[in-house]
Steps between C-alpha positions, in 0.01 A plus 500: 500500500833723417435833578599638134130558444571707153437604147496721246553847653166677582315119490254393742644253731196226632449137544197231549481229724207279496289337818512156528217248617475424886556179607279357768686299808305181558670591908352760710694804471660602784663822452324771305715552212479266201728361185433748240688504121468799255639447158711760334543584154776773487493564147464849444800594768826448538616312825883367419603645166579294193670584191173503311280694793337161574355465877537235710492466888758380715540249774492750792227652403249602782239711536292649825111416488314705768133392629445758780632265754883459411757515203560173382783339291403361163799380297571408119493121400682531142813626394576614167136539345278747407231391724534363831229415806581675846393304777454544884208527801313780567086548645257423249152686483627818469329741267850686361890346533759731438835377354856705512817375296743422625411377813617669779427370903523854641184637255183538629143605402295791675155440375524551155895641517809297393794617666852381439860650460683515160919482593733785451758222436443353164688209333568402163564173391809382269298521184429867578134456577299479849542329837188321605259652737573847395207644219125473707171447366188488670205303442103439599211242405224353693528131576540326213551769273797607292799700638598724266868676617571850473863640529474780757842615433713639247812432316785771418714411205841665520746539262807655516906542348793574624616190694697407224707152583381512842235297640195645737529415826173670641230746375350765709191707478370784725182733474333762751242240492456136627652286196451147713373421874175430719218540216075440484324376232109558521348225369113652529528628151526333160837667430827413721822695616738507738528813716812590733372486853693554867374161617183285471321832673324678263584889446861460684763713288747226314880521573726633188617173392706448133622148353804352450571232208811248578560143391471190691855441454784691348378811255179592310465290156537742203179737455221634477403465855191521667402633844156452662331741646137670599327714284487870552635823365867534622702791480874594587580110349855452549693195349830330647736270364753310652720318236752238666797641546340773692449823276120635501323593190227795675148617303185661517214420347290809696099422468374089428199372460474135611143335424371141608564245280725639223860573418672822522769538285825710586783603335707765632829655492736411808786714604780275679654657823740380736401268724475575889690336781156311530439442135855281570405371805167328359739350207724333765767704443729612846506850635780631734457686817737618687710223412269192531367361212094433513285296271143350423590176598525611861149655541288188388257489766153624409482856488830581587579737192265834504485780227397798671357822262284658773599610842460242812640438854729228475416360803441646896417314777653415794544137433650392136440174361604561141804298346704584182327714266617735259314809407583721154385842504350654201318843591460779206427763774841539689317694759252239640734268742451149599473477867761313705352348793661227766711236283702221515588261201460770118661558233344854394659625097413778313469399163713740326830629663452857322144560612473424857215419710382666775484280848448655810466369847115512664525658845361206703791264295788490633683193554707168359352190592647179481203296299322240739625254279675398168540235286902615403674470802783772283174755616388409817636807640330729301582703193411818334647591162414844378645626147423757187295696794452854558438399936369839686510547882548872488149549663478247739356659796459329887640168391590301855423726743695830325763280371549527114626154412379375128628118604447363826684114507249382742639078485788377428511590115707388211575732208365911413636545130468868367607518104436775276277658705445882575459555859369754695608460853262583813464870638733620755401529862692683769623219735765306652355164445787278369241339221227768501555631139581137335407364166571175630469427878563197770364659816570163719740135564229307397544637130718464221557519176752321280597700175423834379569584128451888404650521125477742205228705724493890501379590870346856619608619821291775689674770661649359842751648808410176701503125450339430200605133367497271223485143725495501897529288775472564841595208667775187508403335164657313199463597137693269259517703227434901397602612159445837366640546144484726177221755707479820465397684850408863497302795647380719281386801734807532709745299689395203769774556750400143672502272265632109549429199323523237751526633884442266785604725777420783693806773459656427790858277554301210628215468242684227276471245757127495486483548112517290166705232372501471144727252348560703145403845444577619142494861398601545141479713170220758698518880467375693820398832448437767797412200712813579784556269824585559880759423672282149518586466136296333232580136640480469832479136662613298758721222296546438137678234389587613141417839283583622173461876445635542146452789212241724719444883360445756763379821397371838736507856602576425910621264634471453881803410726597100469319408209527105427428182381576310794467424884556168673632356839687233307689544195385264209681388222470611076569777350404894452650675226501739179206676708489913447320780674464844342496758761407884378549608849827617512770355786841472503445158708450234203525208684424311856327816664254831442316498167618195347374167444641157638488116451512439849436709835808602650654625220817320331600371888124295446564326115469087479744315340410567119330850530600840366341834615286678239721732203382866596366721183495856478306732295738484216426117515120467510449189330185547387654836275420390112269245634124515589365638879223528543303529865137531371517181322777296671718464205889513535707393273881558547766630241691252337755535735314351801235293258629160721401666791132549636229291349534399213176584258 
């Protein structure tokens, strides 16, 4: 029978089916259940919907038949007709049978309780009206008696303009309530609904659940449309469409009344906004992070796309088994995080780029793990994609052993991508530890990790004299790849004296020959603001192979002796250029010693083929003057004269 059980708006929606004789077996019976028919005459319902209202059943019609020993399968024998006979086996000499449409194998009866599960996912079928096995009705009759069906559902109506030329791709609504779900129906009584329940326990509190209307194939036929749901009082009813090429039409209705059996109609006015990164997503098209281009296509396993609108730990553990799923975050409240825990193969985006989501890091999570296995072999390693994120470690406190260290690669890992995100880097600790203040850390040979993308972030750095670091290692390893580009890094309470991005080595002569080697290290387009170096400079590794350090904006009020970009054992090959450092402190020594800032350590005597020291700027040259800087909120926005230089927002 089609699910589009409907009629007039407000109408009662019921429907008889009629016993059949029993049939003796001239065999012994064997088992205990035995052919039974009932006859149905669906003429005052609707079941598939016809121009002129008529009924008539379908094919795959089924229906459950319960006779207090099991739920048994009783299907439709005519297509196309008003009336049709249902037939199947079930125990006979029972004093009451209960019936539920459609038939469903995971409902069950609890004495004299029907309980089933009415889906959040709704379809609509290409003439607009229901898929089968949606609408239930409930039935009861003693043996040989008439079953007379009772919708124990409702139907919402909704109408709506605004789409204009554009077709509906899906239909969303929400309530404080329990629109769809686990329900009972208590069939003791003369008089039938369906009641929002936890499970099949009685008195267990029923998870919010709302329903969402999409077609089989392709996009919603033209209205009205009609969702399913339980009766109840609803309130805070909020209506969501998506129309196919991605906008989203958004609506409340605020208080509904839903009622078993009947039809409410909707109309109500719809206000289109602009459709979020996963409002996109869900209608196939591509969004770009950091440079690499991700899509619906590649996140087709079961459950491998989550909407997130309430805080939740995103995993922990010390083992990870997850593989390839992508989580959008949607949480009103900017102030209640969503935990990060031990990970290994995520893609974690806030919604909307302007509005970021809080994540934090849970104290007892703390580390990248390669999945145990994968179906792509392009992730076997292990990736975590984080992006449109507010991502706090300011108050991580005792995290490995005194250590604080927001990323600990603990396999050999394959990509940590950072865009768009506003970071607040790990409290300072006084200590010598080569890796002891790291937002990303490799603490031994046995681990690795291949890229690391920071882009378009703005990054907090705590007031520091010693050590504290962007991405550490403290032992011979091989990164193929670290680019950090278009960030802004500053500290907004002072100056962090120790700041580096990379370091790999303890300061001492000798350190770079137990360090990093990254094959390409990019450092482009960032403005650094009262975050100085030491004489270890930001970059400090055993071997690079190739580096660009292009367009970087310096700005701060001391700088300590040998500022820099760059330390190394080997020289690598690129370029550094059009990079500038604004120095208030004044010095008559611009360049290669006391108060200035350098490409390379060594001064001019240290350069690689293709590098140029950083131009010096005075006061009368502050390049933010006629611009924006500001410390409290991390915004700096050069003068037109230096708007190429720094990051670019």
């Amino acid at each position: 029978m089609k699910k589009n059980i409907l009629l007039i708006a407000g109408s009662v929606l019921a429907f008889t089916a009629v016993s059949c004789s029993l049939e003796e077996n001239a065999e012994p019976v064997v088992d205990s259940v035995v052919p039974m028919e009932f006859t149905a005459d669906a003429t005052a319902t609707r079941t598939a919907i016809t121009e002129d209202n008529t009924v008539i059943w379908s094919e795959d019609d089924a229906i459950s038949v319960f006779d207090g020993a099991g739920n048994h399968k009783f299907t439709a024998g005519t297509a196309g007709s008003t009336t049709t006979k249902f037939s199947g086996e079930a125990e006979s000499g029972k004093e009451t049978y209960y019936a539920l449409y459609p038939y469903s194998a995971d409902a069950s009866l609890a004495g004299t309780t029907i309980h089933s599960v009415l889906p959040a996912n709704q379809y609509s079928t290409a003439d607009g009206t229901f898929d089968t096995m949606l609408a239930p009705a409930v039935a009861k009759a003693e043996e040989n008696g008439n079953l007379t069906f009772v919708n124990v559902a409702g139907l919402v109506k909704f109408t709506f303009t605004g789409a204009g030329d554009r077709a509906v791709k899906s239909i969303s609504m929400t309530a404080d309530q329990s629109l769809t779900g686990s329900y009972s129906v208590d069939m003791s009584g003369e008089e039938f609904s369906a009641v929002a329940t936890a499970s099949a326990s009685a008195g267990e509190t029923p998870a919010v659940s709302g329903i969402t209307l999409t077609a089989k194939e392709g996009n919603l036929a033209a209205g009205p449309y009609y969702l399913v749901a339980l009766p109840g009082t609803y309130s805070n009813v909020k209506i969501s469409v998506v129309l196919s090429d991605g906008a989203k039409l958004n609506g409340s209705v605020g208080t509904l009344d839903i009622m078993a059996g009947k039809i409410k109609p909707t109309t109500i006015d719809l206000t289109e906004v602009q459709p979020t990164l996963y409002d996109k997503f869900m209608a196939g098209e591509d969004i770009v992070i950091a440079g690499k281009t991700y899509n619906k296509s590649q996140f087709d396993g079961e459950g491998q796309i989550e909407y997130v609108t309430k805080p939740m730990n995103i995993y922990s553990g010390s083992t990870v088994t997850h593989d390839g799923k992508i989580f959008f975050i949607d949480i009103e409240n900017q102030e209640e995080p969503v935990q990060l825990g031990n990970i290994g193969d995520v893609v974690i985006v806030g919604v909307d780029p302007l509005n970021k989501p809080l994540l934090t890091k849970a104290e007892t999570g703390r580390n990248l793990n390669s999945p145990s296995a994968s179906s792509d072999s392009e992730l076997t390693n292990g990736r975590v994609v984080l992006s449109n994120l507010k991502i706090d470690f300011s108050d991580i406190t005792n995290v490995k052993s005194g250590n604080y260290r927001a990323f600990i690669v603990n396999s050999a890992f394959g990509e940590l991508t950072m865009d768009n995100c506003d970071i607040s880097l790990c409290p300072n600790v006084a200590s010598s530890g080569n890796s002891t203040n790291a937002m990303i850390a490799l603490t031994n040979a046995s681990r690795s990790i291949n890229e690391i993308n920071i882009v378009n972030c703005s990054i907090r750095v705590p007031v520091a004299t010693t050590n504290h670091l962007f991405f550490s290692g403290s032992v011979t390893q091989t990164v193929n790849s670290f680019k950090f580009n278009n960030n802004i890094v500053y500290c907004p309470a002072g100056t962090t004296t120790d700041f580096a991005l990379v370091r790999s080595a303890l300061s001492t002569d000798s350190a770079p020959n137990q360090g990093l080697t990254i094959s390409s290290i990019e450092v482009n387009n960032n403005t650094f603001v009262n975050t100085n170096t030491s004489s270890n400079y930001a970059i400090y590794t055993r071997e690079i192979t190739s580096i660009s350090i292009k367009n970087n904006l310096v700005w701060s009020d001391i700088i300590n002796t040998n500022c820099g970009m760059l330390r190394y054992s080997t020289a690598p090959t690129g370029t550094a250029m059009d990079n500038y450092a604004y120095i208030k402190t004044e010095s008559t020594n611009d360049k290669g010693g006391l108060y200035s800032w350098q490409i390379c350590f060594g001064g001019n005597s240290g350069l690689f083929t293709g590098a140029e020291q950083f131009e010096i700027l005075r006061d009368t040259a502050d390049p933010f003057s006629g611009g924006t800087f500001n410390l409290s909120t991390g915004e700096f926005q050069p003068s037109s004269e230096y708007s190429d230089y720094g990051a670019q927002r």
